[in-house]
DRENDO-1510 file (C-alpha; in Angstrom, 1 decimal, always signed):
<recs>
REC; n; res; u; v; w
REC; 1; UNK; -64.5; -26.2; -31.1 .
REC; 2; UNK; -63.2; -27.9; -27.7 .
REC; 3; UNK; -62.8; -25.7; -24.8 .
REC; 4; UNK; -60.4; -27.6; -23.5 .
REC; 5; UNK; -56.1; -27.1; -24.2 .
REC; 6; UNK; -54.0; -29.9; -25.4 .
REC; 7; UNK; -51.5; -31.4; -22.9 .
REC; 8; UNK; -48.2; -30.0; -23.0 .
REC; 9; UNK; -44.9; -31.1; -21.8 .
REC; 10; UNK; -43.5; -29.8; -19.2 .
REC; 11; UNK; -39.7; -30.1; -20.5 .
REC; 12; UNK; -40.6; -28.1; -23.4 .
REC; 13; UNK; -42.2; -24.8; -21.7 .
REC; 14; UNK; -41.0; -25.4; -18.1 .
REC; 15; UNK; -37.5; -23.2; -18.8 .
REC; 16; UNK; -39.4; -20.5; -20.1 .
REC; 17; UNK; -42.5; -20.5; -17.8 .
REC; 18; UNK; -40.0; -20.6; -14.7 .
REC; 19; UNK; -38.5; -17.4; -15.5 .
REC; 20; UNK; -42.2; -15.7; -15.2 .
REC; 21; UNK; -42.2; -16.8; -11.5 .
REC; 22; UNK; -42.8; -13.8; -9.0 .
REC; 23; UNK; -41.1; -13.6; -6.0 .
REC; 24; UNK; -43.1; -14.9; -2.4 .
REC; 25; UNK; -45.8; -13.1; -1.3 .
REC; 26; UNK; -48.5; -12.9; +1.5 .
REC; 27; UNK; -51.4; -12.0; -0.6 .
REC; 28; UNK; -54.4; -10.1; +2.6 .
REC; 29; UNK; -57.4; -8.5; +2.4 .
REC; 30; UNK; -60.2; -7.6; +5.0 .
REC; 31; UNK; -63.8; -7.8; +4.0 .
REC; 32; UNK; -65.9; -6.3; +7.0 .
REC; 33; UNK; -64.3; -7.2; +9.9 .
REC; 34; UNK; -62.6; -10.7; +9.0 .
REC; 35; UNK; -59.0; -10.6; +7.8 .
REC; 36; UNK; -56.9; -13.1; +5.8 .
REC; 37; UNK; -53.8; -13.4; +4.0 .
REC; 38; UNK; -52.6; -16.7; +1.6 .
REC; 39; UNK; -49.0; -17.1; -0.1 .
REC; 40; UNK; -49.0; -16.9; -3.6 .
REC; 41; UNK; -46.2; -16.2; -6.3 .
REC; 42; UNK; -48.7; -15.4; -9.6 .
REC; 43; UNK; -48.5; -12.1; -9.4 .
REC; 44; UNK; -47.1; -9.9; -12.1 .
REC; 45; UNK; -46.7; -5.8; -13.1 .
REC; 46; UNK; -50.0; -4.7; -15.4 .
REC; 47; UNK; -48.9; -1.0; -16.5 .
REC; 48; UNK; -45.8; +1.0; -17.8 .
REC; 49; UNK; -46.6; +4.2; -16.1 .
REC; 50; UNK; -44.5; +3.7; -12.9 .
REC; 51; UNK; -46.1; +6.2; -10.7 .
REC; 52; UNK; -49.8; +4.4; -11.5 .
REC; 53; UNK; -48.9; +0.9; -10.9 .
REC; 54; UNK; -51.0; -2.2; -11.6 .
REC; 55; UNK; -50.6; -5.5; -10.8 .
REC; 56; UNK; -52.3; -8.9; -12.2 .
REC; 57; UNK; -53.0; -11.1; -8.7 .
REC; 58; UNK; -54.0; -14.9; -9.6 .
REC; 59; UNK; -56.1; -16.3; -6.7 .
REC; 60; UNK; -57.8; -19.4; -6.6 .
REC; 61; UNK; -61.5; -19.7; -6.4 .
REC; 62; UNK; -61.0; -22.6; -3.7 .
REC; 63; UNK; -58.8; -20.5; -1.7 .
REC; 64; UNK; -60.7; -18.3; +1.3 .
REC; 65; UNK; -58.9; -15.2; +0.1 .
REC; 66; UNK; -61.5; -15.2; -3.1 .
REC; 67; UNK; -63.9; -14.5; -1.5 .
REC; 68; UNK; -62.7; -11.6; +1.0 .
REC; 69; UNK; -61.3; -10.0; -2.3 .
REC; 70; UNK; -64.4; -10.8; -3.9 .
REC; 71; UNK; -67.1; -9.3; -1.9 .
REC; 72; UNK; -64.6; -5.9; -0.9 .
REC; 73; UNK; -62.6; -4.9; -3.6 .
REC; 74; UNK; -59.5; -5.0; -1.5 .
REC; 75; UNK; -55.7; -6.3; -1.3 .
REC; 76; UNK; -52.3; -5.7; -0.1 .
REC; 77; UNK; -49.2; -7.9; -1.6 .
REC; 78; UNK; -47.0; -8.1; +1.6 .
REC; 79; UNK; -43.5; -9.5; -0.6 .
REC; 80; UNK; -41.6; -11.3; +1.7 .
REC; 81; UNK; -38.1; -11.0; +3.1 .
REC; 82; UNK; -36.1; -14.2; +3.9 .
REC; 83; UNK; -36.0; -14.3; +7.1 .
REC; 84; UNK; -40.3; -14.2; +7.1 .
REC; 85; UNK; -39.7; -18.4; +6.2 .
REC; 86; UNK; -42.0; -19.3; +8.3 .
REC; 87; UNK; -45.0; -17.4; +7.0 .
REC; 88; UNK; -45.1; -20.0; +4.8 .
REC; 89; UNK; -46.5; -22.4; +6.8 .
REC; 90; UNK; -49.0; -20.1; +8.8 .
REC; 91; UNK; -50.0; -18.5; +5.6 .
REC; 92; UNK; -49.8; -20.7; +3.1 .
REC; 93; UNK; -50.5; -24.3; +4.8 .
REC; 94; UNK; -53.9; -23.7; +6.4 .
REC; 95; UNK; -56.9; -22.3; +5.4 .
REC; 96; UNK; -58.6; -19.1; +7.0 .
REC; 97; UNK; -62.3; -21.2; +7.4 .
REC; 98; UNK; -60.4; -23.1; +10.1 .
REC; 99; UNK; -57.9; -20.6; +12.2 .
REC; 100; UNK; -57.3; -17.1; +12.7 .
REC; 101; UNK; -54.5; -16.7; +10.7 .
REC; 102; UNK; -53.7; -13.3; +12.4 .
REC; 103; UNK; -54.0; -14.1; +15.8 .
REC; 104; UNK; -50.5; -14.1; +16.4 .
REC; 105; UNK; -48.9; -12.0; +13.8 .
REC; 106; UNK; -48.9; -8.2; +13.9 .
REC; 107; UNK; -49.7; -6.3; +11.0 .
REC; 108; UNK; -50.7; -2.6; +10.6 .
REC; 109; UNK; -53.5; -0.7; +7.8 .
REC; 110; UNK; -53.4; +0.8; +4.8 .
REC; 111; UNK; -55.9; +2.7; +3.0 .
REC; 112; UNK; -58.1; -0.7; +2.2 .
REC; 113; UNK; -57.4; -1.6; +5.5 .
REC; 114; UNK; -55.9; -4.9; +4.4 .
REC; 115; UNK; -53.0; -6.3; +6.4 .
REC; 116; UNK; -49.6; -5.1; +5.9 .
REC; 117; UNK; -47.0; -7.1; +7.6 .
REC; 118; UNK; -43.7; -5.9; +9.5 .
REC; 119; UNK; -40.7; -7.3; +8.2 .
REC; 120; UNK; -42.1; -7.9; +4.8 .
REC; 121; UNK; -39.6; -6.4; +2.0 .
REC; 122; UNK; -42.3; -4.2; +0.8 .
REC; 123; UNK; -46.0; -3.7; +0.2 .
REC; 124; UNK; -48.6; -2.5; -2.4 .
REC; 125; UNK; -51.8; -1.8; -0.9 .
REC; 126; UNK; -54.4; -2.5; -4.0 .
REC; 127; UNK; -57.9; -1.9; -5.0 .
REC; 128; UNK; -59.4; -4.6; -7.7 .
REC; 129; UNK; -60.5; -2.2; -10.8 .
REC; 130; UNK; -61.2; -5.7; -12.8 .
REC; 131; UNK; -61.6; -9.2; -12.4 .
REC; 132; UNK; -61.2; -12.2; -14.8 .
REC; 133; UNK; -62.9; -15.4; -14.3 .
REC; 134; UNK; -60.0; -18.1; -15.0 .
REC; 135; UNK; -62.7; -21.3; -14.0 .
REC; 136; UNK; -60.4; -22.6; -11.5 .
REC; 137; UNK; -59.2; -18.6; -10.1 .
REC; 138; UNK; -59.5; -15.1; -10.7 .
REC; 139; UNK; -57.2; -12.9; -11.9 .
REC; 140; UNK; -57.7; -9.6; -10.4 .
REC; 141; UNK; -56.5; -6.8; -11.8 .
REC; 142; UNK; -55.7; -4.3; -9.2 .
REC; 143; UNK; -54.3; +0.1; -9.2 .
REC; 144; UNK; -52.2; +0.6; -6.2 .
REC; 145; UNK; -53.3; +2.9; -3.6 .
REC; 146; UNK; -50.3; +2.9; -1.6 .
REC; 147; UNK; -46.6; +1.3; -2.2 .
REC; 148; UNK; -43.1; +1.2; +0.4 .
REC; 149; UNK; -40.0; -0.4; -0.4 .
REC; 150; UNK; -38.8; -0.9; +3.5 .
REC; 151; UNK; -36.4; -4.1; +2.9 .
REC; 152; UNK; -33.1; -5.2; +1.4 .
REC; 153; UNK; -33.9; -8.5; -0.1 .
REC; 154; UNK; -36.9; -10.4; -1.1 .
REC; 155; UNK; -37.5; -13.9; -1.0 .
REC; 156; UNK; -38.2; -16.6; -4.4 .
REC; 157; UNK; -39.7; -19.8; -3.9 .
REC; 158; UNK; -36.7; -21.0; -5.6 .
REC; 159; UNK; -34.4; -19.8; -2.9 .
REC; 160; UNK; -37.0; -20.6; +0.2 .
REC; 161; UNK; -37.9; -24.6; -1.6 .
REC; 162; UNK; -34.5; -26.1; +0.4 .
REC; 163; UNK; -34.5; -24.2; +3.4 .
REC; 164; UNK; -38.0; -25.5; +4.4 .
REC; 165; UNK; -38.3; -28.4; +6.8 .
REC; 166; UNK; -38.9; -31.8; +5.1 .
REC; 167; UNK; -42.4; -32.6; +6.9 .
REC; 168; UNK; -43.3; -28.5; +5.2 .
REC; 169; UNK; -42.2; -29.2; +2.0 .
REC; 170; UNK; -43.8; -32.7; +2.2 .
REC; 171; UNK; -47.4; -30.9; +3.0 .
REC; 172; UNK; -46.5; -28.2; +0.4 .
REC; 173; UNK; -46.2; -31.0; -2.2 .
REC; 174; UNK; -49.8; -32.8; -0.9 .
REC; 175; UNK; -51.3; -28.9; -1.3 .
REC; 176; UNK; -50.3; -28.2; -4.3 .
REC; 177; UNK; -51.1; -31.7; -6.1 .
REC; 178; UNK; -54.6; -32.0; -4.6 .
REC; 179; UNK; -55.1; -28.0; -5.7 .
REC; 180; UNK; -53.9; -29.4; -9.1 .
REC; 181; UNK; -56.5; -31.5; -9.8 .
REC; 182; UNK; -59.3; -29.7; -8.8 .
REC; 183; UNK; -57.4; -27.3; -11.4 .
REC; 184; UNK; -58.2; -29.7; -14.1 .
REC; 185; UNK; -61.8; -30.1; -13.0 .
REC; 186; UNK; -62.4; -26.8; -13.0 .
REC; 187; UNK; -60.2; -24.4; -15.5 .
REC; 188; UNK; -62.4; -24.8; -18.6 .
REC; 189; UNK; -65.7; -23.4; -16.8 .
REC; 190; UNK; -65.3; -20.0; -18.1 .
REC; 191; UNK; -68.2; -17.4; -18.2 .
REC; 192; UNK; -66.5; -14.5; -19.7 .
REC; 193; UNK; -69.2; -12.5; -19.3 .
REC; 194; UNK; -70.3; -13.2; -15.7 .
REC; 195; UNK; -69.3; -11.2; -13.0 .
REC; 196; UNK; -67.0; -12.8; -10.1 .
REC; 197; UNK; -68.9; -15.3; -8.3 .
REC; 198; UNK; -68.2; -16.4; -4.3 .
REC; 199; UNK; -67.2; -20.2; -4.2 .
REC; 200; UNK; -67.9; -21.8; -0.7 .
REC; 201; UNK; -66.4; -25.1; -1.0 .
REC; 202; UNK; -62.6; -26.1; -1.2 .
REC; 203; UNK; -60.0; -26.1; +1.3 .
</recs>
């Protein structure tokens, strides 16, 4: 039996996947002594006990975050406010191999000692309990260690989309349809059995 999904079109499950969208968040972690933090909105509630929340957090394998998370077990989703717009583009637009994402934004520790960043309209400081390997990312499934609501509002992509700068959303678009394809290379190569692996090349 083939591996691989059929195509579907996007006008037919587009009105229902978009209502599954989380809201922005700046996804850190520390692994020894290097820090990191990516955007990412696939992130959604794992458990009905509200005073032992889990969360599902979707990272991809090309990303430099998976492998910080990877090798230390660690996370903090820093959901951001809207007036944190332009963490967008020094989060989200550049990769950690290339800058020091942190050089010029404060943040303070939690119990994983991943970055938790002022402003934000809350964090969940996380520890991975289990990991799924998606071919082209990881969902990790994570218990939270720590949680404060400290905000009034929280930020979608739907509401931060138009209030980028053209030449930002231009590069957002250029991201997200290169990541797309190496998406179809890669999301059939499941090993469900295999333990998560560190991936080295990507952006």
């Amino acid at each position: 039996m083939s591996t691989r999904a059929p195509d579907i079109d996007p006008a037919d499950c587009g009105p229902m996947l978009a209502g599954l969208t989380a809201p922005l968040a700046a996804v850190s972690t520390r692994s020894a002594d290097s820090v990191n933090a990516q955007i990412a909105v696939a992130i959604t509630s794992a458990s009905i006990v509200l005073h032992r929340p889990r969360l599902i957090v979707q990272i991809y394998r090309t990303n430099h975050s998976h492998d910080l998370i990877a090798n230390s077990g660690v996370l903090a989703v820093n959901f951001l406010s809207p007036d944190q717009l332009p963490l967008i583009w020094e989060l989200g637009m550049q990769s950690g191999r290339d800058v020091d994402k942190f050089e010029h934004i404060p943040y303070s520790t939690g119990p994983t000692g991943s970055p938790l960043i002022p402003g934000s309209f809350g964090y969940l400081d996380c520890r991975v309990v289990n990991a799924m390997d998606g071919g082209d990312m990881t969902a990790f499934l994570v218990e939270v260690l720590t949680a404060q609501t400290v905000g009034h509002e929280r930020m979608t992509w739907r509401d931060a989309r138009p209030r980028l700068p053209q030449n930002w959303a231009d590069e957002w678009d250029r991201k997200i349809a290169s990541e797309m394809n190496i998406s179809l290379d890669t999301m059939g190569a499941i090993n469900p059995s295999a333990r998560v692996e560190q991936t080295r090349s990507g952006p």
